[in-house]
N, C-alpha and C positions, 0 to 999 in steps of 0.2 A: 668861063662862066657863061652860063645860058643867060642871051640878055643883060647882062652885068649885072645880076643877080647873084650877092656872096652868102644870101641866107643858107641856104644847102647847106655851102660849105662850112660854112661859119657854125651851123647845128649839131654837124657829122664830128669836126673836130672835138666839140665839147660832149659830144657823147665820149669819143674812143679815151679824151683826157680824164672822165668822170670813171669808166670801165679799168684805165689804166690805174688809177687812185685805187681803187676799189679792191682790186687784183694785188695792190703793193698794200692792203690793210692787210687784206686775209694771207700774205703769205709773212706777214710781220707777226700775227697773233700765232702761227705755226711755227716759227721761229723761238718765239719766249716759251710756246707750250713746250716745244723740243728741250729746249735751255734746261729750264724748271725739272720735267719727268724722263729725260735723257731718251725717251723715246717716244715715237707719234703712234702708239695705239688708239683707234679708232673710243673704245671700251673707256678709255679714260676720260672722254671728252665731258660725260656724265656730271664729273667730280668738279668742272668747274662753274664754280659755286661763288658771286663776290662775296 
C-alpha cells in the first residue's frame, strides 16, 4: 500500500463485491425467467409484468 494507505484498496474491493452481487442478481432473474418460459427469448421480456 502507498504510504499505508488501505483506502484504494478497501474502495476497489467493494466496488468488484457490489459488481459481483449484481452480476449474481441478473443472472438469478435469467434463471427463474428460463425456469418459468423454458426459453430466454429476448421478445418475451415485454410480458413481465408484476
Amino acid at each position: 500500500a502507498y504510504l499505508g494507505d488501505l483506502t484504494g484498496q478497501v474502495f476497489a474491493m467493494f466496488v468488484l463485491t457490489v459488481a459481483a452481487a449484481e452480476a449474481a442478481i441478473g443472472l438469478a432473474i435469467l434463471v427463474i425467467f428460463f425456469r418459468r418460459r423454458g426459453s430466454i427469448a429476448v421478445d418475451d421480456v415485454n410480458r413481465m409484468r408484476g
